[in-house]
C-alpha positions in Angstrom: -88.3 -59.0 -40.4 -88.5 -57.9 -36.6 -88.8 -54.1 -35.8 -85.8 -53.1 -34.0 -86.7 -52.0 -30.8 -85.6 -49.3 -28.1 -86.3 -49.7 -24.6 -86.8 -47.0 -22.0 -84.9 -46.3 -18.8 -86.6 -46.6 -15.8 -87.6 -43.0 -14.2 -87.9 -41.3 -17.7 -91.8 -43.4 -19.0 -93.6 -41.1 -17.0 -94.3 -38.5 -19.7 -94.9 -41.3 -22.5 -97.3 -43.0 -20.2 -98.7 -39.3 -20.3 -99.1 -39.2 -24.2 -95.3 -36.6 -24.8 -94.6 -38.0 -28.2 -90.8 -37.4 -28.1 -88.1 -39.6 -26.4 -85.3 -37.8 -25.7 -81.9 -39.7 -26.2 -80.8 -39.8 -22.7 -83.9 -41.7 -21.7 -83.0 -44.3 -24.0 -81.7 -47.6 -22.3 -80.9 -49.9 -24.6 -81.5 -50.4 -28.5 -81.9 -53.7 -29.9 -81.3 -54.5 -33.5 -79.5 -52.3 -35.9 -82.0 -48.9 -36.9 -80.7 -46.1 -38.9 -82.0 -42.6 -38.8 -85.9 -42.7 -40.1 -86.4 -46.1 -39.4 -89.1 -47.1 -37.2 -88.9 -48.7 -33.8 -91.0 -50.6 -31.5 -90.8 -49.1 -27.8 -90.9 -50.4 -24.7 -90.7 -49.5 -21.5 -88.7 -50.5 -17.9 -90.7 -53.7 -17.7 -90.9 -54.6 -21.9 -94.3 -53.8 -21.8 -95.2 -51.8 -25.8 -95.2 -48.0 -25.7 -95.7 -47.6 -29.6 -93.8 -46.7 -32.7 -91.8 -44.5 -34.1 -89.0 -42.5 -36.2 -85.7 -43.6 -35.0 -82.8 -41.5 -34.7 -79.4 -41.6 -33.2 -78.4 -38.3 -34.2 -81.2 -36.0 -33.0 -82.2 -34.8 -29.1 -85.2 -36.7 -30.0 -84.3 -39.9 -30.4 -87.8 -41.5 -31.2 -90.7 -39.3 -32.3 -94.2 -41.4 -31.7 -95.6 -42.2 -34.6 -98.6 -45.0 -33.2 -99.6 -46.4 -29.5 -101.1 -49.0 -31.4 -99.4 -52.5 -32.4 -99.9 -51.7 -36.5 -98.1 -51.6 -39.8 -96.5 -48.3 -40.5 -96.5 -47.9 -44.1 -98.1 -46.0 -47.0 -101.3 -47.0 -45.8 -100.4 -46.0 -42.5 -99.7 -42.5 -43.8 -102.2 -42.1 -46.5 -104.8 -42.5 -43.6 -103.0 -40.3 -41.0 -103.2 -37.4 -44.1 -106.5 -37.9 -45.3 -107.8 -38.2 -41.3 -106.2 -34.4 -40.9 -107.8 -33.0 -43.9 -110.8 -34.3 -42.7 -110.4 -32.5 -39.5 -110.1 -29.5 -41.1 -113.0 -30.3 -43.1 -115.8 -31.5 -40.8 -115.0 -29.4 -37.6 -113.0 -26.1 -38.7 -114.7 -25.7 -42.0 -111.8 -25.2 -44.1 -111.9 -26.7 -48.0 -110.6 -24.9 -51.0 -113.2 -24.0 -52.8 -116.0 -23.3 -50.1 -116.0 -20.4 -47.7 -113.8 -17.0 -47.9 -110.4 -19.2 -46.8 -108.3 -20.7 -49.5 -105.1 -20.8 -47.1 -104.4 -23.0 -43.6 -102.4 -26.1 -42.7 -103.6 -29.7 -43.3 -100.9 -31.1 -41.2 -99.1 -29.8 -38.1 -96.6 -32.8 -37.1 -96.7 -34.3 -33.7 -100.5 -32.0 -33.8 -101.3 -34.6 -36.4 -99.6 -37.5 -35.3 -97.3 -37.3 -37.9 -94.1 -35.8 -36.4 -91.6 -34.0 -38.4 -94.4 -33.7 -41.4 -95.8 -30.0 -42.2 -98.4 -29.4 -44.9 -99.7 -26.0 -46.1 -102.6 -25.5 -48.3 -102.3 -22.2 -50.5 -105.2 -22.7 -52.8 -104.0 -25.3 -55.3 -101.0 -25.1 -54.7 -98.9 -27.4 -51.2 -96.0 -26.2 -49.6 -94.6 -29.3 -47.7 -91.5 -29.4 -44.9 -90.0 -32.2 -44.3 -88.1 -32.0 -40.9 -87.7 -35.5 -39.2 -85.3 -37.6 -40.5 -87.9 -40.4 -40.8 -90.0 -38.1 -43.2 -87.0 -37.5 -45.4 -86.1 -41.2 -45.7 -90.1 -41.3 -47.4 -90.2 -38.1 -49.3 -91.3 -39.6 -52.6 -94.0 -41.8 -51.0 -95.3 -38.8 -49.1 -95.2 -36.6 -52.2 -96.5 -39.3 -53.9 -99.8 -39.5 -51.3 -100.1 -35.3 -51.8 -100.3 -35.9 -55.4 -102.9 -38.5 -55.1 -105.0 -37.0 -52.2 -105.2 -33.4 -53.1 -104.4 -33.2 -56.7 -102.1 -30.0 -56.6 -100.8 -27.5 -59.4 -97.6 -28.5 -57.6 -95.9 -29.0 -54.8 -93.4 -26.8 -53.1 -90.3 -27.5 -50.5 -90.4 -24.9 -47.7 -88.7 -26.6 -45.3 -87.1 -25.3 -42.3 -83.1 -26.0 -42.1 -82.9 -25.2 -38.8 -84.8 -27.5 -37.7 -83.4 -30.1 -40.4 -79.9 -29.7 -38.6 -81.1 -31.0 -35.5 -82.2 -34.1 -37.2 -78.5 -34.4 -38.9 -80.4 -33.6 -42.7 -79.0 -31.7 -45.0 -80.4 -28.4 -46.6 -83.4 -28.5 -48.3 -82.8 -25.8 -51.3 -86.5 -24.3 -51.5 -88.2 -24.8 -54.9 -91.2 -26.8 -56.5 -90.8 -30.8 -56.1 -93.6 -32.2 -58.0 -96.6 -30.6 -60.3 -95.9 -27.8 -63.0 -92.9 -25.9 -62.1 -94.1 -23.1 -61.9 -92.5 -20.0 -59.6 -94.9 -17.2 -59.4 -96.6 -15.7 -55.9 -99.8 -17.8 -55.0 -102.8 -15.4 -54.2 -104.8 -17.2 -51.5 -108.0 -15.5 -49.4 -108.2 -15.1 -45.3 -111.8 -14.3 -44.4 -112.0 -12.6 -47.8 -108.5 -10.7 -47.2 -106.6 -10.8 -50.6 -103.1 -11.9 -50.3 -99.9 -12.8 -51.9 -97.9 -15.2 -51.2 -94.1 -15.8 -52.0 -93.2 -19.3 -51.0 -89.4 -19.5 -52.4 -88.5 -16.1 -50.9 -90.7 -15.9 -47.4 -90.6 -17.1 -43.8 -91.9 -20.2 -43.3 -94.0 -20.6 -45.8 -95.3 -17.6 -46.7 -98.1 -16.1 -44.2 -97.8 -17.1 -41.3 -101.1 -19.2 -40.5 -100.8 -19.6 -37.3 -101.7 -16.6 -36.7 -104.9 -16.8 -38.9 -107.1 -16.3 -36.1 -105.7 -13.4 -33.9 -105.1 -11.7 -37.3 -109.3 -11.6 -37.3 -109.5 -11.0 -33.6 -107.4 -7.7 -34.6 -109.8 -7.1 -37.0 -112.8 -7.7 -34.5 -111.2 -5.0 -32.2 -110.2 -2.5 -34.6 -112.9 -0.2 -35.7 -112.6 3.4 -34.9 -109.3 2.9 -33.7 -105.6 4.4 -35.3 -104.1 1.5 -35.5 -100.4 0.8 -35.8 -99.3 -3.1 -36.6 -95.1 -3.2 -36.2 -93.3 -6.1 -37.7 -96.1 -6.4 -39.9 -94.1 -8.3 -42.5 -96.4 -8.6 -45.6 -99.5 -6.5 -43.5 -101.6 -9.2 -42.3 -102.6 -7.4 -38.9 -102.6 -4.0 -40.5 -104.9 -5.4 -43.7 -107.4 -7.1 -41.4 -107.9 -4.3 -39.2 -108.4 -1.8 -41.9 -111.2 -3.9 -43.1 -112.5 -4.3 -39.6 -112.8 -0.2 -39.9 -110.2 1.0 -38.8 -109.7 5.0 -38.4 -105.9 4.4 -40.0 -103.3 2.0 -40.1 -99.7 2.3 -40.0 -97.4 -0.3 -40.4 -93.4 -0.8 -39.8 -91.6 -3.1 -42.0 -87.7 -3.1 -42.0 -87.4 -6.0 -44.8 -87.2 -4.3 -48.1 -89.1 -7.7 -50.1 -91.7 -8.0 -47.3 -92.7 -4.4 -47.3 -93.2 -4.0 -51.2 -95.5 -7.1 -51.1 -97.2 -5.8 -48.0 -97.7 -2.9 -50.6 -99.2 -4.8 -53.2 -101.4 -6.7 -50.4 -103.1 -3.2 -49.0 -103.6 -2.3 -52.6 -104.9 -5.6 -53.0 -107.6 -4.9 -50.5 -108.8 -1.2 -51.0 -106.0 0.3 -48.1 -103.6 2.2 -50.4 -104.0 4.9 -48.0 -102.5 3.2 -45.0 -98.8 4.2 -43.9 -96.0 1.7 -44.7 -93.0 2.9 -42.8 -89.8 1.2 -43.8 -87.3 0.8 -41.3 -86.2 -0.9 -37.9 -89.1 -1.6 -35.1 -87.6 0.2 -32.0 -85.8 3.1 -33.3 -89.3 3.5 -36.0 -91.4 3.5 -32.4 -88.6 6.1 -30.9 -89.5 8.4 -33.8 -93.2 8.0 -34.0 -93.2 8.8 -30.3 -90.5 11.9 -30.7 -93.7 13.3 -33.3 -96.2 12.6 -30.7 -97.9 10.3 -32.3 -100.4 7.9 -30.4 -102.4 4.8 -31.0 -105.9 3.0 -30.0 -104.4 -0.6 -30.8 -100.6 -1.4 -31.2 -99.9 -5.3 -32.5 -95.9 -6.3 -32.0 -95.3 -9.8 -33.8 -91.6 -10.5 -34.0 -89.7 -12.8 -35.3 -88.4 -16.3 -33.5 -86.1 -14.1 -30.9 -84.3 -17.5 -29.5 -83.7 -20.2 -31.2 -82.3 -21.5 -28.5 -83.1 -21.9 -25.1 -79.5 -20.0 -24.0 -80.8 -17.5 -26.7 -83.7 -17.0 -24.1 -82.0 -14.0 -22.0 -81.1 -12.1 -24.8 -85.0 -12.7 -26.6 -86.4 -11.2 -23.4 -84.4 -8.0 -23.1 -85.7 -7.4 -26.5 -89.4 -8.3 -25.8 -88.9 -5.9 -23.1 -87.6 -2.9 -24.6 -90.1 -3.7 -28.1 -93.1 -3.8 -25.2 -91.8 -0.2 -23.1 -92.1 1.4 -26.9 -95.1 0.6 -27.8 -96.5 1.2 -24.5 -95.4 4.7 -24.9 -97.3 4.6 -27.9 -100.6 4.2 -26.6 -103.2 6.8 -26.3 -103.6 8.3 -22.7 -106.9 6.6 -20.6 -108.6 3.3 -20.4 -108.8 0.8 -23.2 -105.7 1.4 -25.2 -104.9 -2.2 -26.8 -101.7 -3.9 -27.5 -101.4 -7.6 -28.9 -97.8 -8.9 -27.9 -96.7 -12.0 -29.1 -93.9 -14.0 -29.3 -93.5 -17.1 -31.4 -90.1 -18.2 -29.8 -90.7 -21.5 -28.1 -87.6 -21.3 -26.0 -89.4 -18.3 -24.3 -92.0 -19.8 -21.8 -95.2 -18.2 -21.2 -94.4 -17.2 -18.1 -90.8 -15.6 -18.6 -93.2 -13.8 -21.9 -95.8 -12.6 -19.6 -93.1 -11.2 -17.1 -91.0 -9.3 -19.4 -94.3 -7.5 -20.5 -95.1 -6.8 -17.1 -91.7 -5.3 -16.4 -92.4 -3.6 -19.5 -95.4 -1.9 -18.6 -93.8 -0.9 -15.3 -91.1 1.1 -17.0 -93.6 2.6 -19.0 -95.8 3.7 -16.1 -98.6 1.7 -17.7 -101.3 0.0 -15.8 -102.5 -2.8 -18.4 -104.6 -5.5 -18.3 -104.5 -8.9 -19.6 -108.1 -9.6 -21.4 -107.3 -12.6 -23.8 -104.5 -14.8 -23.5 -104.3 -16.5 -27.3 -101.7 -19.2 -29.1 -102.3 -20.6 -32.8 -105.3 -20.8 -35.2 -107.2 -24.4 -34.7 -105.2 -25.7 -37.6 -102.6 -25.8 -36.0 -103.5 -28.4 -33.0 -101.2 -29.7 -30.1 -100.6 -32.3 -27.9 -102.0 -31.9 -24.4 -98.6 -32.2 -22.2 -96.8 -31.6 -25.2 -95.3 -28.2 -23.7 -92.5 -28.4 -26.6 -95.3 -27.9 -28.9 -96.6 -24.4 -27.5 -94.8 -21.9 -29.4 -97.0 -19.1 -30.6 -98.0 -16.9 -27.5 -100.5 -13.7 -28.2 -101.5 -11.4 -25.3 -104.1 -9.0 -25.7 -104.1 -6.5 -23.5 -105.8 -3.0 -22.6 -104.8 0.2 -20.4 -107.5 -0.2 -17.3 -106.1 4.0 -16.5 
């Protein structure tokens, strides 16, 4: 039977010619056929010439998400090979594998990163933690979970997807809990450059530890020697446990989340750091007091939450990165080469309107700061070049020059 197909209006191919793996519903001219959300759809542009395939659907922004440039079958085999092609990635070039090396815990598939958009796969150990958040994914949840099984041979499977992002396809909730393998609901305890944590997938963000930011979580650690060292937001202490193994002089860490804080305990603990200082309680009135007792600090990480989740959120997002940023600048130590890593993981924020509301930040704090590393996600997490919808995660590093 003949694909259905979707055509493009003239004056929006530009960017697909470009490799953007989205088109957005008002470039669509004309459908032909009779799709239904998650079925897939030959597209062409102006002139009928083939763009690809991909994931239909009528009731997202995004009407097709690219799945192929390539005139080929998309089926099981299709996928199997798209899966087994990202493992191998991380594999062969980033040297992740459970079972070899000191990381049992990174993504095997990032979505559009991967060519498979709307598909997100966590490895913790043996165990997966899978969202499915493009209508065309959830239309082939049991194949796909049937390919995990197969390719990876899991204790199970977990659901962790995002319903936020689910209600922009027009899904329903996805209630988080184990969907294939042995049922069983206890924390996962994975390794991060020999960093011993646990991990709740049914109760946590995302799903569980935030591996994006893998890799600045080690830069931290790289920086932190000799320094007092206060990581805010720290959720379940992955900034604060790295840089107390990097040799840090102390850490102290702000967590307002009751949940996150006692397993940030039990993750210190976990790694030798009992001694560090958990503070429970709210980021910007916790920096208030720490300044009001004179405290000061040789290295300051601030990693939020997702402050818009929208883009008429964005306003509102970059007060707050503002007044977060003034604190701990008035946190640092006095003199040159005080370090705070900012980040913001709110892709309605731009980089620029980010960098700004630092810089206005440092300006009300009568800081003179430098930027020395300008940072986004771990390797694992790959993008699309032109795909600016896909640059999220933004970490600045930066350090007093007076």
């Amino acid at each position: 039977m003949a694909e259905p197909i979707v055509k493009v209006k003239k004056g929006f191919v530009r960017p697909l010619y470009g490799g953007h793996p989205w088109v957005f519903a008002d470039a669509v001219a004309s459908v032909e056929g009779s799709p239904e959300a998650g079925d897939v759809v030959r597209v062409l542009d102006p002139a009928g010439s083939f763009l690809g395939k991909g994931f239909y659907n009528p009731k997202s922004a995004m009407a097709v998400r690219f799945l192929t440039r390539r005139d080929e079958p998309v089926n099981a085999v299709f996928f199997r090979a798209r899966i087994e092609a990202a493992a191998a990635f991380r594999e062969r070039t980033l040297g992740l594998k459970v079972g070899e090396g000191d990381t049992t815990a990174f993504r095997v598939v990032n979505s559009e990163g991967d060519g498979l958009g709307g598909l997100i796969l966590d490895r913790y150990g043996d165990v997966l933690a899978v969202q499915f958040q493009s209508a065309g994914f959830e239309k082939r949840r049991n194949e796909i979970l049937g390919i995990l099984m197969d390719l990876f041979r899991p204790a199970r499977i977990v659901d962790c997807s995002e319903n936020s992002a689910r209600e922009k396809e027009g899904l329903p909730p996805a209630p988080r809990g184990t969907i294939a393998g042995d049922g069983a609901e206890g924390p996962v305890r994975v390794l991060e450059a020999g960093a011993a944590f646990e991990v709740d997938l049914f109760g946590s963000q995302k799903t569980g530890l935030f591996l994006d930011q893998r890799e600045n979580r080690l830069r931290i650690r790289e920086l932190a020697a000799g320094r007092r060292v206060l990581d805010v937001y720290c959720y379940t202490a992955g900034f604060g446990i790295q840089a107390g193994l990097g040799g840090a002089a102390s850490v102290a860490l702000v967590e307002k989340s009751p949940s996150a804080a006692e397993r940030g305990y039990r993750n210190l603990a976990a790694n030798g750091l009992e001694a560090a200082d958990m503070i429970r309680g709210d980021a910007i009135n916790t920096m208030k007091g720490l300044a009001e007792e004179g405290r000061r600090f040789d290295l300051i990480v601030l990693d939020p939450p997702k402050l818009a989740r929208s883009r008429a959120g964005a306003p509102k997002a970059l007060e707050h990165y503002r007044e977060i940023n003034f604190r701990a600048m008035r946190l640092l130590a006095d003199g040159p080469g005080a370090i705070l890593a900012t980040c913001s993981c709110s892709g309605n924020v731009s980089e620029q309107e980010f960098e700004r509301a630092i810089g206005a930040a440092a300006v009300a704090a009568g800081r003179e700061m430098a930027v020395i590393e300008r940072r986004g996600p771990a390797a694992d997490h790959p993008g699309m070049p032109g795909f600016d919808q896909g640059r999220y995660l933004k970490c600045l590093i930066m350090a007093s020059i007076r």
